[in-house]
C-alpha positions as CSV (number, residue, x, y, z in Angstrom):
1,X,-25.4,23.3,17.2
2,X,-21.8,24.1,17.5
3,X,-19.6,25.0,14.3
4,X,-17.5,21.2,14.6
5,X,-21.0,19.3,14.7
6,X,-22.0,21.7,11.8
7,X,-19.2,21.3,9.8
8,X,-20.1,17.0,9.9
9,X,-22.7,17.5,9.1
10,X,-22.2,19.4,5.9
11,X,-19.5,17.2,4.9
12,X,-22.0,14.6,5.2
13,X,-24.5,16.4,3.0
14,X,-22.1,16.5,0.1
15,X,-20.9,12.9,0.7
16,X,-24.4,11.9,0.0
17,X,-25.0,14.0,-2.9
18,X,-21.4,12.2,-4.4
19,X,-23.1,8.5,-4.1
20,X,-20.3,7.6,-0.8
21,X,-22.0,4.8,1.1
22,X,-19.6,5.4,4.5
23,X,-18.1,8.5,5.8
24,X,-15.0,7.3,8.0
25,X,-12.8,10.1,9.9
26,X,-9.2,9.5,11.8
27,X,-8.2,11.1,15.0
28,X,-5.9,10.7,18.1
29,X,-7.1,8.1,20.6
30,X,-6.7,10.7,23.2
31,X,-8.2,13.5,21.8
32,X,-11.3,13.0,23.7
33,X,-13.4,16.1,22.2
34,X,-13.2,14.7,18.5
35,X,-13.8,10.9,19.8
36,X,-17.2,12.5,21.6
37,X,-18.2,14.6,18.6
38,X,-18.2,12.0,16.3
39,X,-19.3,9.0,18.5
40,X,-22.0,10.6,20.6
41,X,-22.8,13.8,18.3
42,X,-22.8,12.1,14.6
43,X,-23.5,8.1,15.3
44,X,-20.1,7.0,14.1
45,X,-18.8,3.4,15.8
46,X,-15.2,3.1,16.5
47,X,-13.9,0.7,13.5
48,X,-10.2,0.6,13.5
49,X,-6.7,1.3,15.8
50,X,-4.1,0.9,12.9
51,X,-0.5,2.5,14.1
52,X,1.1,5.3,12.4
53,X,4.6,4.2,12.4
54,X,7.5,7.1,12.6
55,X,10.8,6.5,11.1
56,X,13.4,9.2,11.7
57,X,16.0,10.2,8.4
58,X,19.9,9.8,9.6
59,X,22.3,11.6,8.3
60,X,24.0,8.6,7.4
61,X,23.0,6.1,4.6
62,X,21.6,3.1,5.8
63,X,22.9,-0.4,4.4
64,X,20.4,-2.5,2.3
65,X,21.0,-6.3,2.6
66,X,23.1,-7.5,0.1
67,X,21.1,-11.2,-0.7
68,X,18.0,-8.9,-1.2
69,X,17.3,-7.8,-4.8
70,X,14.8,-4.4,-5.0
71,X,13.0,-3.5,-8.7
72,X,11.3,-0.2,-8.8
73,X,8.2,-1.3,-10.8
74,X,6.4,0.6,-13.7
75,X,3.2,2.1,-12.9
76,X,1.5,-0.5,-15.0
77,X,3.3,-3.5,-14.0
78,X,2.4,-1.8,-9.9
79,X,-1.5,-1.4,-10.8
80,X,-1.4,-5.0,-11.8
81,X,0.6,-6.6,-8.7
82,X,-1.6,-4.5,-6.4
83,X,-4.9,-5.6,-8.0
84,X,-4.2,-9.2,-8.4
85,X,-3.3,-9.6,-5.3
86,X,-4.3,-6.8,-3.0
87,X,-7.4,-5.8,-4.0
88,X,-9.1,-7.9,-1.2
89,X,-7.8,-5.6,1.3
90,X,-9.4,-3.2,3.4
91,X,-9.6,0.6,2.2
92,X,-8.2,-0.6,-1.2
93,X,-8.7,2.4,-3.1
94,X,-10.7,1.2,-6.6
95,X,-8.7,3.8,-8.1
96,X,-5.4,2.5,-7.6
97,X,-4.2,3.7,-11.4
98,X,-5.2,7.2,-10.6
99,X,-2.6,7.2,-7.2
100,X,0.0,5.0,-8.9
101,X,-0.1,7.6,-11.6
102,X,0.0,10.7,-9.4
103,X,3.0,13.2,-9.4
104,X,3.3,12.9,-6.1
105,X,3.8,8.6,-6.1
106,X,7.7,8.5,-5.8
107,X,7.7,4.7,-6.9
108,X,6.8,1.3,-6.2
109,X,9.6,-0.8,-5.3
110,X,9.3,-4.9,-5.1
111,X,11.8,-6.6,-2.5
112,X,13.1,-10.4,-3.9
113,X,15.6,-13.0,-2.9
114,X,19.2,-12.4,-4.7
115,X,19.3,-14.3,-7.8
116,X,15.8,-14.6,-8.0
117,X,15.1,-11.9,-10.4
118,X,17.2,-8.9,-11.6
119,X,16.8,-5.4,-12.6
120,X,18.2,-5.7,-16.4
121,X,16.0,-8.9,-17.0
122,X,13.1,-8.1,-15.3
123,X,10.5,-10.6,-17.0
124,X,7.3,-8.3,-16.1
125,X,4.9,-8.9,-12.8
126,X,2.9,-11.6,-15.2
127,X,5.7,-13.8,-15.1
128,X,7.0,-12.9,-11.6
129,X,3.0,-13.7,-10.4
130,X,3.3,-17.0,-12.1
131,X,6.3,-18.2,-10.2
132,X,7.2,-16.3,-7.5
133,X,9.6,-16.7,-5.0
134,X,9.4,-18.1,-2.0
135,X,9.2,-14.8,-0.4
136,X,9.2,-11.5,-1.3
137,X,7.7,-7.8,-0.1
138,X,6.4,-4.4,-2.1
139,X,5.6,-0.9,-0.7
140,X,5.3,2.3,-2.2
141,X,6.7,6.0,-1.6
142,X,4.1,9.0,-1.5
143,X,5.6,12.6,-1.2
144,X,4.2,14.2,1.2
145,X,6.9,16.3,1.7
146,X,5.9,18.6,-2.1
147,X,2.3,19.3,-0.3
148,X,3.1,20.5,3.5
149,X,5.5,20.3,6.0
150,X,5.3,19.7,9.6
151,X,6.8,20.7,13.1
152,X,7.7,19.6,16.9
153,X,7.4,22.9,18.6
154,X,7.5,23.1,22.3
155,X,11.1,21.5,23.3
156,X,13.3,22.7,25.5
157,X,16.5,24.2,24.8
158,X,18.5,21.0,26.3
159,X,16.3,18.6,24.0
160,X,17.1,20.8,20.7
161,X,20.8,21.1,21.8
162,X,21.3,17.3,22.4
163,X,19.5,16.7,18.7
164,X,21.6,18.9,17.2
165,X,24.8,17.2,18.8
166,X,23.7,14.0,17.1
167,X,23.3,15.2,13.9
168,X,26.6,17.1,13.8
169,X,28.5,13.7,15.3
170,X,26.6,11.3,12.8
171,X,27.5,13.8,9.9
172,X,31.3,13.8,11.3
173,X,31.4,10.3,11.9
174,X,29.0,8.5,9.3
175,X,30.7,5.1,9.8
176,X,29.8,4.7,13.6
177,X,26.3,5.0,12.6
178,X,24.7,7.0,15.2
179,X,20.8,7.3,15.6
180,X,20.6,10.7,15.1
181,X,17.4,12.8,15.6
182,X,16.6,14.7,12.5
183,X,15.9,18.4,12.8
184,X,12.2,18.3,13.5
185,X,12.4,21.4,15.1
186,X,12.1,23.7,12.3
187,X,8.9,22.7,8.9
188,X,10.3,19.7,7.8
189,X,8.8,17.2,5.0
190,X,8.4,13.7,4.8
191,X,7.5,10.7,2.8
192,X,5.0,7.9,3.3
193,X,5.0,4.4,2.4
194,X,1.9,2.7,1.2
195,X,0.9,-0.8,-0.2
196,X,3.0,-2.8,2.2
197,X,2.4,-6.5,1.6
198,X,4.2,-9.3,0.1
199,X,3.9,-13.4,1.2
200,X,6.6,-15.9,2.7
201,X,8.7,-16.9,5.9
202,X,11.3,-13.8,5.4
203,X,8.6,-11.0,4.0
204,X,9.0,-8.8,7.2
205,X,13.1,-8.9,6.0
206,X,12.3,-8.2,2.6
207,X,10.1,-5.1,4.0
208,X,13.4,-4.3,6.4
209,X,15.3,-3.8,3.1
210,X,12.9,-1.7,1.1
211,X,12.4,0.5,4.5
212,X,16.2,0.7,4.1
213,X,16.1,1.8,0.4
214,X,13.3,4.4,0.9
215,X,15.0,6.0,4.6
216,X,18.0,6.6,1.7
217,X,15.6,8.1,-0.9
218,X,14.2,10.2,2.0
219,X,17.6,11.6,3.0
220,X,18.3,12.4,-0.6
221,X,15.1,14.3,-1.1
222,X,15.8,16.6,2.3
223,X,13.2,14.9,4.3
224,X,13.2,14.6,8.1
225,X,11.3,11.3,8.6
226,X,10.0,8.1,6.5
227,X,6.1,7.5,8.0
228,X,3.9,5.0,7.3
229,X,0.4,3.2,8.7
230,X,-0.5,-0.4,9.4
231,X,-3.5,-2.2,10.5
232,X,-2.4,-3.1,14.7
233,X,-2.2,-6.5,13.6
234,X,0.2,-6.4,10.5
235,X,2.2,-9.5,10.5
236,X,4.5,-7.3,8.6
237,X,5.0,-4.7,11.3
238,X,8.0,-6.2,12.7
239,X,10.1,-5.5,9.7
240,X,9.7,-1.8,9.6
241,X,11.9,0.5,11.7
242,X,10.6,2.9,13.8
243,X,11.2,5.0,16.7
244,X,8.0,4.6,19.5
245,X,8.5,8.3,20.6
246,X,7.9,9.5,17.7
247,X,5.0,7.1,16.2
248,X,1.0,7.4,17.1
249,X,0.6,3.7,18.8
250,X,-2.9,3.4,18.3
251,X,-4.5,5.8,16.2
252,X,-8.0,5.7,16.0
253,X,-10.6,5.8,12.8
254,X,-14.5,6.3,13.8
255,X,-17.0,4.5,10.6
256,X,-20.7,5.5,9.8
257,X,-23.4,3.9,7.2
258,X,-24.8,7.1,5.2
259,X,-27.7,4.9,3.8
260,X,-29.4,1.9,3.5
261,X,-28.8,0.9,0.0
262,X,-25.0,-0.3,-0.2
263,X,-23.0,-1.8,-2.8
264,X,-21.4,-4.5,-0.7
265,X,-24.2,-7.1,0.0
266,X,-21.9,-9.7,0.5
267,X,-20.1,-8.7,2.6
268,X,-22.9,-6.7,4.6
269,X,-22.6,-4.0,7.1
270,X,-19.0,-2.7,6.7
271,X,-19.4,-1.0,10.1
272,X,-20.0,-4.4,11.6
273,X,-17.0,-6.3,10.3
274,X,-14.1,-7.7,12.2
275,X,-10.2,-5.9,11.4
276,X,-8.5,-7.8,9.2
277,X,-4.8,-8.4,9.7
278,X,-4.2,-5.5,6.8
279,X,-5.2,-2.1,5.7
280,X,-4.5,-0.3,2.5
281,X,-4.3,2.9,3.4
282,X,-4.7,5.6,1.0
283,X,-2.3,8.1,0.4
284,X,-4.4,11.1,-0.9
285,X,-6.1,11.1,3.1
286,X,-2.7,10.7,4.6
């Protein structure tokens, strides 16, 4: 037994001696060694291909649009909007006051038509539940970048030079608004967004605005890139910015029943079930 298949299997152990019903585990859909371990080694299925979404951090501001209206929620009034109505969705942690709570949650920020609502009258997420508008999007801000950092090592010296070109031009020149490529080069940080959602025809632009918001908060905190993860099917997903070389297309998380006895007997054999359109992924096993 090899010290990978080993190490599953103790993880397992402990899993079962903490009550978990499922083990789950993420990897690369290309990293062919974990996909075997797991699939043929340790009778895990393949369950989900969400995208890990890359954003890179200008170093100009970006513009948030002007007929959109963003509230930074309390961590109660958060807990409550996520539960009432989020708490369907898969990988919804039950603990959602415990990560709402954390030090490391930057803040929950709700996207709403201009005029709808306002910062210095918000009524509280009881009354915005009862008559919401007709569209409107929330996400929140993990930081990632106070735990570890990470790296692109292997480039050329061309690539690093070019990169460092655009950042020195969009720094000269913020006004032109040049995609530059943050200095990945060297341990950078970053912050993830989590508990995307929201209803109605012009959600994904309400997401657009809050991605706007938090790629701002980013650059203020010294971070190289904004990332976040979505279930492949997202109706969302085309409101949030990202460039495709540096995102994870279709990541890949393996699923495996511990036991017999489960909690969920309605909804049955969570291994078995078909993707939904959404996950909620957690940020603690980001």
């Amino acid at each position: 037994m090899g010290i990978g298949l080993k190490l599953v299997r103790r993880m397992e152990e402990w899993f079962g001696e903490n009550d978990a019903e499922y083990s789950y585990m993420a990897t690369e859909n290309d990293n062919l060694a974990s996909v075997k371990l797991f699939t043929k080694k340790c009778g895990y299925s393949k369950f989900r291909t969400p995208s890990i979404l890359v954003q890179p951090v200008f170093a100009h501001r970006l513009r948030v649009d002007h007929r959109v209206t963003i509230i930074k929620l309390g961590a109660t009034d958060a807990e409550t909007l996520y539960r009432r109505r989020f708490s369907s969705t898969e990988f919804f942690p039950r603990d959602i006051d415990a990560v709402l709570n954390n030090k490391l949650n930057f803040g929950t920020f709700l996207a709403v038509p201009k005029g709808s609502y306002n910062v210095e009258s918000w009524p509280g997420v009881d009354e915005f539940l009862a008559g919401k508008p007709e569209s409107w999007a929330v996400l929140s801000v993990w930081n990632c970048k106070d735990v570890y950092k990470l790296e692109v090592r292997g480039a050329s010296r061309v690539r690093r030079a070019l990169a460092k070109t655009t950042r020195v031009l969009d720094r000269a020149f913020p006004w032109l608004r040049i995609p530059s490529v943050p200095e990945v080069f060297r341990p950078f940080g970053f912050h993830f967004l989590y508990g995307l959602g929201g209803e109605g025809p012009n959600a994904a632009k309400m997401i657009r605005a809050l991605c706007g918001l938090t790629h701002n908060l980013a650059q203020e905190s010294g971070c190289g890139v904004v990332v976040t993860e979505v279930a492949n099917q997202e109706p969302l997903r085309i409101g949030i910015p990202h460039w495709e070389s540096l995102s994870c297309v279709e990541d890949l998380w393996c699923i495996k029943r511990l036991g017999e006895d489960y909690s969920d007997g309605s909804v049955g054999d969570w291994t078995k079930s078909p993707p939904g359109l959404s996950i909620f992924v957690d940020p603690r096993e980001f």
